[in-house]
N, C-alpha and C positions, 0 to 999 in steps of 0.2 A: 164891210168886214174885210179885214185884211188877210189876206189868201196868207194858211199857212200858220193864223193866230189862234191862240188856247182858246176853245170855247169854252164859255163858263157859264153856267146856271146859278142862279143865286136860288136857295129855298128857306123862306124865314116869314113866321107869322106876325111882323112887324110892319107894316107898310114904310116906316121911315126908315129901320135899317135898311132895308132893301132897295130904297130911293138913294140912300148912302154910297151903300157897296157900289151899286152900277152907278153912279157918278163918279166913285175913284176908280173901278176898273175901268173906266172909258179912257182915263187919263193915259193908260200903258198902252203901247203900242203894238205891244202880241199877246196883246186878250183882244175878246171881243165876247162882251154877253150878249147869251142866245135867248134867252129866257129866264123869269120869275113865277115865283110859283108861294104862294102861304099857307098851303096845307098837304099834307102829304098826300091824299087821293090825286090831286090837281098835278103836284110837283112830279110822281111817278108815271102819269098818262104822258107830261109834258118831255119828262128823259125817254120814255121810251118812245119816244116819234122825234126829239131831236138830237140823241147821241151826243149830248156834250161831254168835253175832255174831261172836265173837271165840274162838280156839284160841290155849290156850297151849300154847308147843310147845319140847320141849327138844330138840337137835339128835342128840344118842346115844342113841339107844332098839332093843330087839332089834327085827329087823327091816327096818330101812333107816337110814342115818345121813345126815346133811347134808340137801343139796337132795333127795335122795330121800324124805327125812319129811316135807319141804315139800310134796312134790308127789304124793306119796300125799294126803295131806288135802285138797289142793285139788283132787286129782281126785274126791272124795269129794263137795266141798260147796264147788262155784267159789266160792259168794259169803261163802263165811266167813272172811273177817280172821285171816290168821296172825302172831301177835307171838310171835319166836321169844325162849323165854329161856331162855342156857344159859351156862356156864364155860368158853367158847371162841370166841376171837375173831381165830383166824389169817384173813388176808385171804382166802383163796381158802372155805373158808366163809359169811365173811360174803356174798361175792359169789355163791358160790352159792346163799344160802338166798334171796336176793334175786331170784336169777336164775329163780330156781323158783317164786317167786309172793309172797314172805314180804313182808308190809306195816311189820313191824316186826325189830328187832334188839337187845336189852338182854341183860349181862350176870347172872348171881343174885346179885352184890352191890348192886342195885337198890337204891334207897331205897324203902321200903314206898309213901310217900307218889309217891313217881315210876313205881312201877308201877302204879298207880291210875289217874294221871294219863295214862301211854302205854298202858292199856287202853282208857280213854275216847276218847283221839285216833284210835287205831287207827280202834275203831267209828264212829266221824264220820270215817272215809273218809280220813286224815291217815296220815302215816309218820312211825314215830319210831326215832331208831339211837341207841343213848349213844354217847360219847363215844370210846370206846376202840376199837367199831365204826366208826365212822368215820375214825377216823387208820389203821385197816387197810386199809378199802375205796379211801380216798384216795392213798394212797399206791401200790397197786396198780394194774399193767396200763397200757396208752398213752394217750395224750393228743390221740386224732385221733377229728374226728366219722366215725361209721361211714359217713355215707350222703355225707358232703361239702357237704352244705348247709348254710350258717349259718342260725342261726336270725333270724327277724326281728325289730325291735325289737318289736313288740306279745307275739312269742312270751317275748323275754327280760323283756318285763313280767312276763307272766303267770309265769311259770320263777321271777321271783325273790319273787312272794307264796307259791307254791308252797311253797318255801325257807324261809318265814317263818311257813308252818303252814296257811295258808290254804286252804279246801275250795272248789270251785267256786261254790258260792251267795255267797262273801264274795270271789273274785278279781272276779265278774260286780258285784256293789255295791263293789266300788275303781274298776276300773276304769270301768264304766256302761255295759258292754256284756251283752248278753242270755246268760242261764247256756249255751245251747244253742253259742251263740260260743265262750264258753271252753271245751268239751267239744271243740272240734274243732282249738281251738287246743293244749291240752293232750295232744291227740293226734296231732297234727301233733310237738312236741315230744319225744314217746314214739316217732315214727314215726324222727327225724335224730338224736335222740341213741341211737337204739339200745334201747330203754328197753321194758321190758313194765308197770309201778307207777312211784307216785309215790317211792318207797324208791330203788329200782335209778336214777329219772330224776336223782335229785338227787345221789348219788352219782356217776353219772357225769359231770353239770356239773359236780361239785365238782372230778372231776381236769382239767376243761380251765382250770379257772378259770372258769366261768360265775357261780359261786354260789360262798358264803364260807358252810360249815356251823357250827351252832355243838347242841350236847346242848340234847333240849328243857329248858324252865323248869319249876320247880317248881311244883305248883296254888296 
């Protein structure tokens, strides 16, 4: 394993996805899978004894379906990055895998090269949804902030670098305010939109009209 490289779990009750995936993540040079897992009892004993960067995680597996296989794993291993990838993109899914901790959202018609690419964002702390995910999530549920507070303009500053990919260390050098700032400001954000991640934050701007999403860019 290369010192330094995303570690990645693959979780899916497919035995040939799963032969799939870690074949092409072998091919990249800063991944390295730690582990496979096909059912969610297995795949959460397996995160919480190996702390991977990043889980990937398909939403139907024996054992718990939806936000429950989100949140089995994250009960396992808070800090490991869930990018869900699966063949199901009804809205109330997508919002619940969200809801549950999920940092990421892509369909398995991915583009090899865009999976790659939304594994990496994940790990640097980023949310990524394709496209089909988010005209679900968007479309879905009211359009009233939960707490009644608008946000202010420094927070819709920060909201819309958010939106455009940006991790804390590069909202704190746009802006030129100290990273500790934007942590409290991005929380404060998470706090009035309702929000637990930067995934669920930005979908939910997206239905008030705060923010205009668009599927991340190719590497």
């Amino acid at each position: 394993m290369n010192e330094g490289a995303i570690r990645v779990m693959i979780v899916d009750d497919h035995p040939m996805v799963r032969e799939g995936l870690a074949a092409f993540l072998g091919l990249a040079e800063d991944l390295s899978l730690v582990g496979e897992a096909g059912d969610v009892e297995s795949a959460s004993e397996m995160a919480m004894r190996l702390r991977p960067d990043v889980v990937l995680l398909d939403l139907v597996l024996p054992g718990a379906k939806g936000a429950g296989a989100v949140g089995a794993i994250r009960e396992a291993s808070p800090e490991s990055r869930i990018l869900v990838l699966t063949s199901f993109a009804e809205p109330e899914r997508v919002l619940g895998a969200l809801a549950a901790g999920a940092a990421g959202y892509l369909a398995k018609t991915v583009a090899p090269e865009d999976l790659l690419a939304a594994v990496r964002q994940v790990a640097g702390g980023r949310s990524v949804l394709d496209e089909e995910a988010l005209k679900a999530a968007s479309r879905h549920g009211d359009r009233r902030l939960p707490t009644g507070e608008a946000l202010t303009g420094r927070e819709m500053e920060v909201l819309a670098l958010i939106s455009e990919g940006c991790d804390n260390q590069e909202i704190s050098r746009h802006l030129a305010i100290a990273e500790k700032t934007v942590k409290v400001h991005v929380g404060r954000i998470y706090a009035k939109l309702g929000a637990q991640n930067r995934a669920q934050a930005l979908v939910l701007a997206a239905r008030l009209g705060l923010v205009s999403l668009a599927p991340p860019d190719p590497p």
